[in-house]
KOLFI-635962 format. One record per residue (C-alpha): x, y, z; residue number from 1. Coordinates in pm, whole numbers. Layout:
N
(rec (X; Y; Z); NUM);
...
END
This chain:
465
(rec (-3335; -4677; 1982); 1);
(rec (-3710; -4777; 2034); 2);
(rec (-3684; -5101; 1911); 3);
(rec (-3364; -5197; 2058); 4);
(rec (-3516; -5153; 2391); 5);
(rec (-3831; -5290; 2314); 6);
(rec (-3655; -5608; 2101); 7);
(rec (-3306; -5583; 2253); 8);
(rec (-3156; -5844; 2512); 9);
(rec (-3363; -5826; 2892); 10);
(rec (-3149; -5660; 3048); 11);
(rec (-3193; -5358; 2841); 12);
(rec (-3554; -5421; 2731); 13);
(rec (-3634; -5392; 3140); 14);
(rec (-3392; -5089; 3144); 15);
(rec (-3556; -4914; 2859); 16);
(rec (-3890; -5005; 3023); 17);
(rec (-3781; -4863; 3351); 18);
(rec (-3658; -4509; 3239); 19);
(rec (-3988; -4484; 3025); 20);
(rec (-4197; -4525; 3300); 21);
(rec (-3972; -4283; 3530); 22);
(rec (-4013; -4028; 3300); 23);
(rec (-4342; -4059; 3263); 24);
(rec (-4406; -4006; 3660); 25);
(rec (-4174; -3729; 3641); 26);
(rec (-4351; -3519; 3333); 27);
(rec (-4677; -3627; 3500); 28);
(rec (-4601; -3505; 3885); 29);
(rec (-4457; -3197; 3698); 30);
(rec (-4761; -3160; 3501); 31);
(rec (-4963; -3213; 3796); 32);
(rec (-4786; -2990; 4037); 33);
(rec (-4826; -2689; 3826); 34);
(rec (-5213; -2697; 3713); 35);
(rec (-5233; -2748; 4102); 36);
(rec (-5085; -2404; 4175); 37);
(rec (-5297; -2269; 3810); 38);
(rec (-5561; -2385; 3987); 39);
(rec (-5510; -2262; 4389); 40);
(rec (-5744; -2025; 4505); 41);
(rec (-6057; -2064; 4339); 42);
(rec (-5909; -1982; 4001); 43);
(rec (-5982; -2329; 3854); 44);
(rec (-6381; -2281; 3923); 45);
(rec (-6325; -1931; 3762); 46);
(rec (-6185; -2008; 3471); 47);
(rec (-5845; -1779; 3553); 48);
(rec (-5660; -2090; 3523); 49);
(rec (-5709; -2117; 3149); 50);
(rec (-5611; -1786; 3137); 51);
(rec (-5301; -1828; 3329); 52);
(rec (-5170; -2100; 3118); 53);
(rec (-5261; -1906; 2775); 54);
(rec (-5040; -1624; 2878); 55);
(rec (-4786; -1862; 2947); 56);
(rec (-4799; -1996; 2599); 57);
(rec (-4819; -1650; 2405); 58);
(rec (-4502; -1527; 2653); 59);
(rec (-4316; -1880; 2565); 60);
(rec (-4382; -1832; 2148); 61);
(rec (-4279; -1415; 2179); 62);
(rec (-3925; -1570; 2363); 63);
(rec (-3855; -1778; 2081); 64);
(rec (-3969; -1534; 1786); 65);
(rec (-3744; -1319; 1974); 66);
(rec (-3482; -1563; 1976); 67);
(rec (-3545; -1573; 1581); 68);
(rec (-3525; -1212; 1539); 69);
(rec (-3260; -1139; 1768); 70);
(rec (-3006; -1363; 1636); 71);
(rec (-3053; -1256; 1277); 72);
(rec (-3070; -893; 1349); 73);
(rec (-2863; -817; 1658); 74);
(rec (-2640; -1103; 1672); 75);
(rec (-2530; -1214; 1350); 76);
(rec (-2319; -919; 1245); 77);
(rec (-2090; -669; 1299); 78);
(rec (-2217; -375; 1543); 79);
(rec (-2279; -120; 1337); 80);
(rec (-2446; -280; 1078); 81);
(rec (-2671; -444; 1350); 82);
(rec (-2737; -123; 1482); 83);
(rec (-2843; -7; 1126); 84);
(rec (-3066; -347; 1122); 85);
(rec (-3245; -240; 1414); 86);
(rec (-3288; 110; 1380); 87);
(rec (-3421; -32; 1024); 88);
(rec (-3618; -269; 1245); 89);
(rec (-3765; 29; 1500); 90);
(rec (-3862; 204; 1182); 91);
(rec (-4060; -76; 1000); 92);
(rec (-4232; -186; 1287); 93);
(rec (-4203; 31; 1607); 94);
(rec (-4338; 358; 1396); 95);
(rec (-4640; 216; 1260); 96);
(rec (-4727; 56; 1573); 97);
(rec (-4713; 407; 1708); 98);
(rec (-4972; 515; 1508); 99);
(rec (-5164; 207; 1530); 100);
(rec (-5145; 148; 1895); 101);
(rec (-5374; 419; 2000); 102);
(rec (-5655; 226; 1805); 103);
(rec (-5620; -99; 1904); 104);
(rec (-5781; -26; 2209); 105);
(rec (-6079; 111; 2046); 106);
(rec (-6108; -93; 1795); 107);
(rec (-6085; -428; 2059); 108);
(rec (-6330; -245; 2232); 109);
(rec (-6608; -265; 2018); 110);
(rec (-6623; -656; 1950); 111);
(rec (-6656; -723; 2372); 112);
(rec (-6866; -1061; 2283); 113);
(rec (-6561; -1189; 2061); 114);
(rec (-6275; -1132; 2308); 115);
(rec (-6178; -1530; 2279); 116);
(rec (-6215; -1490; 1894); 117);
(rec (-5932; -1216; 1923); 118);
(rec (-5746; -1376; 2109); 119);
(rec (-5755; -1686; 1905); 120);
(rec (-5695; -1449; 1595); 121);
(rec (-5407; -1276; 1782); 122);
(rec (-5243; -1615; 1805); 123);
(rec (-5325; -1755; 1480); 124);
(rec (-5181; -1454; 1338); 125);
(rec (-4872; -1532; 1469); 126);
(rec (-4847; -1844; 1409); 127);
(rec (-4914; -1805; 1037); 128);
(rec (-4663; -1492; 1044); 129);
(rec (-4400; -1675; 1243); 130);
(rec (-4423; -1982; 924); 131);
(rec (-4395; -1696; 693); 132);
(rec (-4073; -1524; 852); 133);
(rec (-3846; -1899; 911); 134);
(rec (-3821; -1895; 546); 135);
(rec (-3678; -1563; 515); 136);
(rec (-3486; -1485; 848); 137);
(rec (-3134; -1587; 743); 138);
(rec (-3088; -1319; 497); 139);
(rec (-3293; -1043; 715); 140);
(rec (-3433; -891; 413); 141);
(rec (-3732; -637; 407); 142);
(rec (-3950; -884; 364); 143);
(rec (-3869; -958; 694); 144);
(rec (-3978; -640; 852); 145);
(rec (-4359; -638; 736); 146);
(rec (-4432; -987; 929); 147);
(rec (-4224; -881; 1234); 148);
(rec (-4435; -584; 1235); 149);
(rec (-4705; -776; 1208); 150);
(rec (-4612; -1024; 1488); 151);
(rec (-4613; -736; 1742); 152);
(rec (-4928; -586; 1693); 153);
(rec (-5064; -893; 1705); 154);
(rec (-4927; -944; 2065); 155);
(rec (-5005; -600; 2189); 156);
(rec (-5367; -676; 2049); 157);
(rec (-5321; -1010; 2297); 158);
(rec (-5174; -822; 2552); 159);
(rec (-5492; -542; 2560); 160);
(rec (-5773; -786; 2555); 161);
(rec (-5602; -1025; 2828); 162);
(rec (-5653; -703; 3021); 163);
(rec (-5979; -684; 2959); 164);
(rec (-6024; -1039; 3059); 165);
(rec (-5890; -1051; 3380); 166);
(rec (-6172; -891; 3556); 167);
(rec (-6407; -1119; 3423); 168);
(rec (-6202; -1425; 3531); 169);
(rec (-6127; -1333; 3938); 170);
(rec (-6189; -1603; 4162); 171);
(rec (-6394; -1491; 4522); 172);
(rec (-6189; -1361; 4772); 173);
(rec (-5885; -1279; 4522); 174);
(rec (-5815; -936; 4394); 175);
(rec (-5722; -844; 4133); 176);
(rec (-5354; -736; 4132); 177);
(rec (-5297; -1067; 4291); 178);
(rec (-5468; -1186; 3944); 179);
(rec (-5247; -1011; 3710); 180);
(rec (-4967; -1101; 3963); 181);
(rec (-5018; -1464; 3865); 182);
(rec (-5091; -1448; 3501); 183);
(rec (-4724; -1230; 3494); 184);
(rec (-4541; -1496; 3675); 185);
(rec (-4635; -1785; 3504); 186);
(rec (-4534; -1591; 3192); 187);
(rec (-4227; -1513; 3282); 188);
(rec (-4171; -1873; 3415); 189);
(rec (-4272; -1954; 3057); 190);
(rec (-4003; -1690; 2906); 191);
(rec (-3754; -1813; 3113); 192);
(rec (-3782; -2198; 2992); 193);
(rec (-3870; -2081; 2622); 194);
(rec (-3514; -1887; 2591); 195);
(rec (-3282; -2198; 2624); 196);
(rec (-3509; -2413; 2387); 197);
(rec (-3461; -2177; 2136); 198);
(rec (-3098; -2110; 2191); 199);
(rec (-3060; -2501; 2132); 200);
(rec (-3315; -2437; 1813); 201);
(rec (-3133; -2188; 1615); 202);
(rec (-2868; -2407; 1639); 203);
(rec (-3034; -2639; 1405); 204);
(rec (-3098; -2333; 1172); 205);
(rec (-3206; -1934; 1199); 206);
(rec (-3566; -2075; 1139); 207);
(rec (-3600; -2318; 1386); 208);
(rec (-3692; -2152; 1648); 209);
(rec (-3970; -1962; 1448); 210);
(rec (-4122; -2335; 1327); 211);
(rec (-4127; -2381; 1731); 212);
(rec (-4286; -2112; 1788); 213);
(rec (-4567; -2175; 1471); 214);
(rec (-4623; -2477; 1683); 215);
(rec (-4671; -2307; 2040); 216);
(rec (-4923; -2040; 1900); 217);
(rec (-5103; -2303; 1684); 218);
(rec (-5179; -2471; 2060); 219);
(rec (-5245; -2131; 2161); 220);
(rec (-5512; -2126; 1912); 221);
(rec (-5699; -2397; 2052); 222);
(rec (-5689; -2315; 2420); 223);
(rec (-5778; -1923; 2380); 224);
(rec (-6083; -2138; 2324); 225);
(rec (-6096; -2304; 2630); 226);
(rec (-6159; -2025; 2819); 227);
(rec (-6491; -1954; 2964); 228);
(rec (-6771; -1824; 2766); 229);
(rec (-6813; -1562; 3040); 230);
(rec (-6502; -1394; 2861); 231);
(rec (-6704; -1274; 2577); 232);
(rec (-6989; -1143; 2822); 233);
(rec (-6999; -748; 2779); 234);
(rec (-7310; -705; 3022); 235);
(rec (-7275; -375; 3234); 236);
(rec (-6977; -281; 3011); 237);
(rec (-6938; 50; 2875); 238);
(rec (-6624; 221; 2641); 239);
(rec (-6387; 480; 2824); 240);
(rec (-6198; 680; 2645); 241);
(rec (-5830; 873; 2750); 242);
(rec (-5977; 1219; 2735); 243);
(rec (-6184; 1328; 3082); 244);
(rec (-6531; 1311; 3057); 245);
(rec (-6592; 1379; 3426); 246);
(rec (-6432; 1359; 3754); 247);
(rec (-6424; 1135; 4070); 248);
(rec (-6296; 1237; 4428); 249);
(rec (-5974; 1004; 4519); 250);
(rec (-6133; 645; 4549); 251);
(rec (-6511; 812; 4557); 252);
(rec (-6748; 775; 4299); 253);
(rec (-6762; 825; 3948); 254);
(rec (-6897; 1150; 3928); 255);
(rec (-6910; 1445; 3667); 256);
(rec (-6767; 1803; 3689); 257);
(rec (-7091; 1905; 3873); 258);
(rec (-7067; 1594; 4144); 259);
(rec (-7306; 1393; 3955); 260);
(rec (-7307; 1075; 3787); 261);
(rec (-7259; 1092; 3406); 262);
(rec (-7604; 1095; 3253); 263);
(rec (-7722; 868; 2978); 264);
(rec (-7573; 919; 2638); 265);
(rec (-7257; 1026; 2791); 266);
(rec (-6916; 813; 2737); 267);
(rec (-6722; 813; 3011); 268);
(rec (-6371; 893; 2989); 269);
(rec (-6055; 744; 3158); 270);
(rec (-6035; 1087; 3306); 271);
(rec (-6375; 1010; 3491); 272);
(rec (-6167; 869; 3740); 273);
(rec (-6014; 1132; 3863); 274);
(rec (-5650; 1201; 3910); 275);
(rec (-5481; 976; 4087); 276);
(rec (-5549; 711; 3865); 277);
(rec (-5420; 955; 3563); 278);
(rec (-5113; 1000; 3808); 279);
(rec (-5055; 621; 3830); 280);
(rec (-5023; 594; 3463); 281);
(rec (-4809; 854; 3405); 282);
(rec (-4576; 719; 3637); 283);
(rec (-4658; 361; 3488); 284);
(rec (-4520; 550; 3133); 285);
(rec (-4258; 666; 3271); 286);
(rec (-4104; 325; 3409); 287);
(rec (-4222; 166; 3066); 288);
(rec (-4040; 399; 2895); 289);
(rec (-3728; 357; 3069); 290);
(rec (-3746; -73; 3022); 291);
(rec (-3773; 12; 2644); 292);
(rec (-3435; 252; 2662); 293);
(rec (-3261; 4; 2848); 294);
(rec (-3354; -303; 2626); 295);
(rec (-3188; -105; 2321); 296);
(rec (-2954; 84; 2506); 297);
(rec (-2766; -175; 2687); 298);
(rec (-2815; -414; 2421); 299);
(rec (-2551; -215; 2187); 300);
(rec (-2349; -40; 2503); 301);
(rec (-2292; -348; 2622); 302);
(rec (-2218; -519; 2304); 303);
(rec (-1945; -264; 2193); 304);
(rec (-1820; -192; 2527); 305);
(rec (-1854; -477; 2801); 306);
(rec (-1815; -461; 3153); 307);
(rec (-1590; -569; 3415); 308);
(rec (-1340; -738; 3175); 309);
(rec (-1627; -979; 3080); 310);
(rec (-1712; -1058; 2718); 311);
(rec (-2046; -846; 2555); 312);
(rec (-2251; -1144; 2540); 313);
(rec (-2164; -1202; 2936); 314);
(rec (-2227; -856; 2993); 315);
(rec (-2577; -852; 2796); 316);
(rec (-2628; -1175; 2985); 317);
(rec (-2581; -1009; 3370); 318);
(rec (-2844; -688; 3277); 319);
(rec (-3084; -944; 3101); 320);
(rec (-3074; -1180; 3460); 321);
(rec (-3075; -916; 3666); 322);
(rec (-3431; -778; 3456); 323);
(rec (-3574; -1105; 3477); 324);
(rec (-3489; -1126; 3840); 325);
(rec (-3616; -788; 3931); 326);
(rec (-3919; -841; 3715); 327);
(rec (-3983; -1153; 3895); 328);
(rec (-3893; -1038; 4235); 329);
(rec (-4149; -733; 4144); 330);
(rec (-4470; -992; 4063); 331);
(rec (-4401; -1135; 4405); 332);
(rec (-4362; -869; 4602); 333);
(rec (-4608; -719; 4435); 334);
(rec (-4893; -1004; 4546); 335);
(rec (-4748; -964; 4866); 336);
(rec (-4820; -578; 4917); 337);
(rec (-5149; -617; 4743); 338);
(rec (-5300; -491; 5100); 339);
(rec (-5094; -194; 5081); 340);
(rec (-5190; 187; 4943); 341);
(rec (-5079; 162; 4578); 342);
(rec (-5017; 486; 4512); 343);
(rec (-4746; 480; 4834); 344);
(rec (-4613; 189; 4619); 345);
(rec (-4579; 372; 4306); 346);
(rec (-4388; 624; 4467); 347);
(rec (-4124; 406; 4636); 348);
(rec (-4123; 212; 4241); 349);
(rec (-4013; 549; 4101); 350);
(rec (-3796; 664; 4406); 351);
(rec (-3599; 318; 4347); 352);
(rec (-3573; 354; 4012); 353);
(rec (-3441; 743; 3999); 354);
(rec (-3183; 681; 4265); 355);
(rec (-3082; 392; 4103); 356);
(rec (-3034; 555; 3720); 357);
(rec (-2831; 846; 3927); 358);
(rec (-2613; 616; 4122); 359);
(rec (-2532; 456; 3763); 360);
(rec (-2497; 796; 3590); 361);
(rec (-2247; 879; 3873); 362);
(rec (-2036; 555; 3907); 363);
(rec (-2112; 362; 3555); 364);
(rec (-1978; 1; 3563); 365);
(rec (-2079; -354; 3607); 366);
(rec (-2254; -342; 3907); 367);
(rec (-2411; 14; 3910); 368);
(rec (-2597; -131; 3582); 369);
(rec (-2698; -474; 3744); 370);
(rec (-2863; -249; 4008); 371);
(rec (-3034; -26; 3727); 372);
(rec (-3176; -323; 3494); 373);
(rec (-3271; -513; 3891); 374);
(rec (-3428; -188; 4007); 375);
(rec (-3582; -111; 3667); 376);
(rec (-3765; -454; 3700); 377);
(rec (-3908; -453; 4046); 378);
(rec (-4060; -102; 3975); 379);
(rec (-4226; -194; 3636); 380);
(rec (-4363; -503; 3798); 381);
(rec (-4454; -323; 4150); 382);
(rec (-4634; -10; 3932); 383);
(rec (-4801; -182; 3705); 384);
(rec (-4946; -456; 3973); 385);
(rec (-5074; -90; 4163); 386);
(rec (-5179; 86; 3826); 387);
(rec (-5397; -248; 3784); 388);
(rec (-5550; -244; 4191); 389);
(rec (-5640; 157; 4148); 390);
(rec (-5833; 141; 3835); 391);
(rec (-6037; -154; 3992); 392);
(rec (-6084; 22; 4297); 393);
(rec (-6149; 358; 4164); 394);
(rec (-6315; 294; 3782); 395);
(rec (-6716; 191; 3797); 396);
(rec (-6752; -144; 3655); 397);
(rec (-6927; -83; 3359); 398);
(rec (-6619; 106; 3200); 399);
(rec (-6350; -79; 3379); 400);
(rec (-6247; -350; 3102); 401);
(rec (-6249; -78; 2879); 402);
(rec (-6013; 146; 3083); 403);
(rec (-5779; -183; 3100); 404);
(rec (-5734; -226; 2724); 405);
(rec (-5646; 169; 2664); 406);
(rec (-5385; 188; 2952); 407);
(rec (-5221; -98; 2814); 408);
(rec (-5196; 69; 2514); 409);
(rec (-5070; 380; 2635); 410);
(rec (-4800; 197; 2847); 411);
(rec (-4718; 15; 2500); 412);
(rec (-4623; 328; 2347); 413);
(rec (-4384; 464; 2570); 414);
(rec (-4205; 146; 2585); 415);
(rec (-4177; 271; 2155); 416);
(rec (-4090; 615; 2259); 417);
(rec (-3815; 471; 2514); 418);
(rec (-3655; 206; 2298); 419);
(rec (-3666; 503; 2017); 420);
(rec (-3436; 733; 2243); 421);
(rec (-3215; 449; 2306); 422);
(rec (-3124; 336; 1959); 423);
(rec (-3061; 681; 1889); 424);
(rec (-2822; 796; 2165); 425);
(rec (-2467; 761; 2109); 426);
(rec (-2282; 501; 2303); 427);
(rec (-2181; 652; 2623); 428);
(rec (-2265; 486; 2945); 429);
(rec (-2242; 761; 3177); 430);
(rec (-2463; 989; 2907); 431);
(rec (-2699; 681; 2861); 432);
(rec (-2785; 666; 3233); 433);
(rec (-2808; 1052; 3272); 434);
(rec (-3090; 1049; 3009); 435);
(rec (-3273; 688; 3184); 436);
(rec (-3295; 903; 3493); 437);
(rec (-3436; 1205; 3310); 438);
(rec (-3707; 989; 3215); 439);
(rec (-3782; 872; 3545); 440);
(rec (-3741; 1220; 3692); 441);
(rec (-3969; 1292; 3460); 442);
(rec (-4274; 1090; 3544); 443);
(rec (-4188; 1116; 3926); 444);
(rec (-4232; 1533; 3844); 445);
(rec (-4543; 1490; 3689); 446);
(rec (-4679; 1202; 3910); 447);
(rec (-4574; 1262; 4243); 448);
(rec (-4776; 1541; 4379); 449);
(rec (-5107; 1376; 4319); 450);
(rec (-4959; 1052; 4436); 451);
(rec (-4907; 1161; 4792); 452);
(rec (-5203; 1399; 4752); 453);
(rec (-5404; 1079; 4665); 454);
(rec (-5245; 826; 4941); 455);
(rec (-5286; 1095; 5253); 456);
(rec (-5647; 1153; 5115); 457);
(rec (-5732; 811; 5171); 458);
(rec (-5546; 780; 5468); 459);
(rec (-5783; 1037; 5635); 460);
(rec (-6100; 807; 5484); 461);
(rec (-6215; 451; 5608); 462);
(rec (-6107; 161; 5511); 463);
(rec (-6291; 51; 5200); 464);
(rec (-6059; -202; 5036); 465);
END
């Protein structure tokens, strides 16, 4: 085709020529308009833009691994043998990752001047697992199961130490939820243009999309360099750990159980904070949880028995949207409110997401779970956007980064502890929904009261933030 418009008759030769050069302008204004918005607000002097378009190159190889995985496991066969596949798949991969999630925070932890080696390693991991898996993901053998596991706790360990990095990378005058609120969107931009390419992909084979994806993390590689050397900078840093090691006054200082800063030789704990921070991420676990029972849930409900006379892949397609939509709707809103009390926000996250679980418990159908998988993705977004404002407004800066990494762990695991409840509960809608609101009722009991206790404290204070 190249050399019939290069060699061909004039007409087409100037033809050819012309829709070259179009799309050239086009990919290059598009190009252009989006490093302009990467870079708005100070964050291209900062270095956040590098960030910001790393994330959106891990979120866009995950999709198509994903894709991959999905289509093998889930897809490709009958329903109960897929449901055997991924409860095989939950126990390969999700059980050791329990174990092994509470010490990837630790163990990130303690190599602060290498944080763009591990993210680097993170992605080469992938890449080289994602290689290994194209060549064995038609027959979804065991094999299988070993690199998939691998492939995840290789993005949780990316997903912990861009955490970490965040703080290091905010641009004057921006705070930090907005940060985080821009990294998320422009990965789930990413996710959203990576899950039609590797639709088209697989159909070229079950391992195409995972070659794509080899590709997007071996670019991934290379830019995780890119990032500032101020990433790797652990000067005024110190380790936190989940277990209290003192206590703060709501948005006070980090104090001990005695009112007095920890003294030296002392590792400050998460705890240190004080509780409303401990709330926060309780009710962060809570919502986690329930997005990792509604992934698996729905996925086979919805499968087996669709909704409103539509086919299962239409009805998997409306709750996946209507996440994606919420989730996105959440980021926004979420930038948008960053002025606002986060622990007030918190409260109306879980408040939207209870009523919404008992509204679908009560009247289960098509729309009821539109408005479930919708709320459930605003209030994951809008929690964890709040989670991320109160532990930099309330953690000291030398154990902040720290305190990032081992939340994001903790919120990892009950997202395993969720999906776990939902590929073991049998396929009832109405019973399904019950037991999504338990686990919201369930944080909201155990968050709520310091919540409010926290947010009418610091009504009665100043202004600080």
């Amino acid at each position: 085709m190249a050399r019939t418009v290069t060699s061909g008759p004039g007409p087409v030769r100037r033809a050819g020529t012309a829709v070259a050069r179009a799309a050239q302008r086009t990919s290059g204004a598009v190009v252009r308009r989006v490093r302009r918005h990467t870079h708005a607000g100070g964050a291209g002097e900062s270095g956040l833009a590098k960030l910001i378009e790393l994330h959106a190159v891990n979120s866009a190889g995950d999709m198509l691994i994903t894709v991959a995985l999905a289509s093998t496991i889930f897809f490709s066969v009958p329903t109960g043998e897929a449901r055997g596949r991924v409860a095989l798949y939950l126990l390969v991969t999700m059980a050791p990752f329990a174990l092994l999630a509470p010490v990837i925070g630790p163990l990130l932890d303690r190599v602060p001047h290498g944080r763009r080696a591990a993210m680097a390693v993170s992605m080469l991991v992938r890449a080289i697992l994602a290689w290994t898996m194209a060549s064995v993901v038609a027959t979804a053998g065991l094999e299988l199961y070993p690199a998939a596991l691998g492939v995840l706790v290789a993005s949780k360990a990316y997903g912990v130490v861009r955490s970490a990095v965040v703080p290091r990378l905010l641009p004057a005058r921006t705070t930090l939820v907005k940060a985080n609120s821009r990294v998320t969107l422009a990965g789930l931009l990413a996710t959203a243009a990576a899950a039609p390419i590797g639709g088209l992909l697989h159909l070229l084979g079950p391992g195409a999309p995972l070659y794509g994806a080899f590709v997007v993390f071996a670019c991934g590689t290379l830019l995780s360099f890119s990032l500032p050397h101020k990433v790797d900078s652990a000067k005024g840093e110190a380790r936190a750990e989940l277990t209290a090691g003192g206590a703060a006054t709501a948005g006070g200082p980090f104090l001990d159980e005695e009112g007095r800063r920890p003294g030296k030789g002392r590792r400050p704990g998460l705890g240190s904070v004080g509780g409303p921070v401990l709330h926060a991420l309780q009710a962060n676990a809570a919502l986690r949880a329930l997005s990792g029972f509604l992934t698996l849930f729905l996925a086979f409900l919805l499968r087996d028995h669709p909704l409103g006379g539509l086919s299962g892949p239409v009805s998997l397609g409306v709750a996946a949207v209507s996440a994606g939509v919420g989730n996105a709707f959440g980021t926004a809103l979420g930038s948008w409110l960053r002025d606002r009390g986060p622990e007030r926000i918190i409260m109306f996250a879980l408040v939207g997401a209870l009523t919404a679980t008992c509204v679908a418990a009560a009247r289960y159908g098509l729309l009821t779970i539109a408005l479930v998988a919708t709320a459930a993705g605003v209030a994951q977004a809008l929690s964890k956007l709040s989670l991320d404002a109160m532990i930099q407004r309330d953690v000291p800066e030398e154990v902040r980064t720290s305190a990032f990494a081992r939340s994001e762990t903790a919120l990892q695991l009950a997202w395993v502890i969720g999906g776990a409840i939902g590929i073991v509960l049998p396929l009832n809608g109405t019973l399904g929904m019950s037991v999504a609101a338990c686990l919201v009722a369930v944080g909201f009991s155990f968050s709520v009261r310091g919540l409010v206790s926290a947010s009418r404290g610091r009504a009665t204070r100043p202004r600080t933030v």
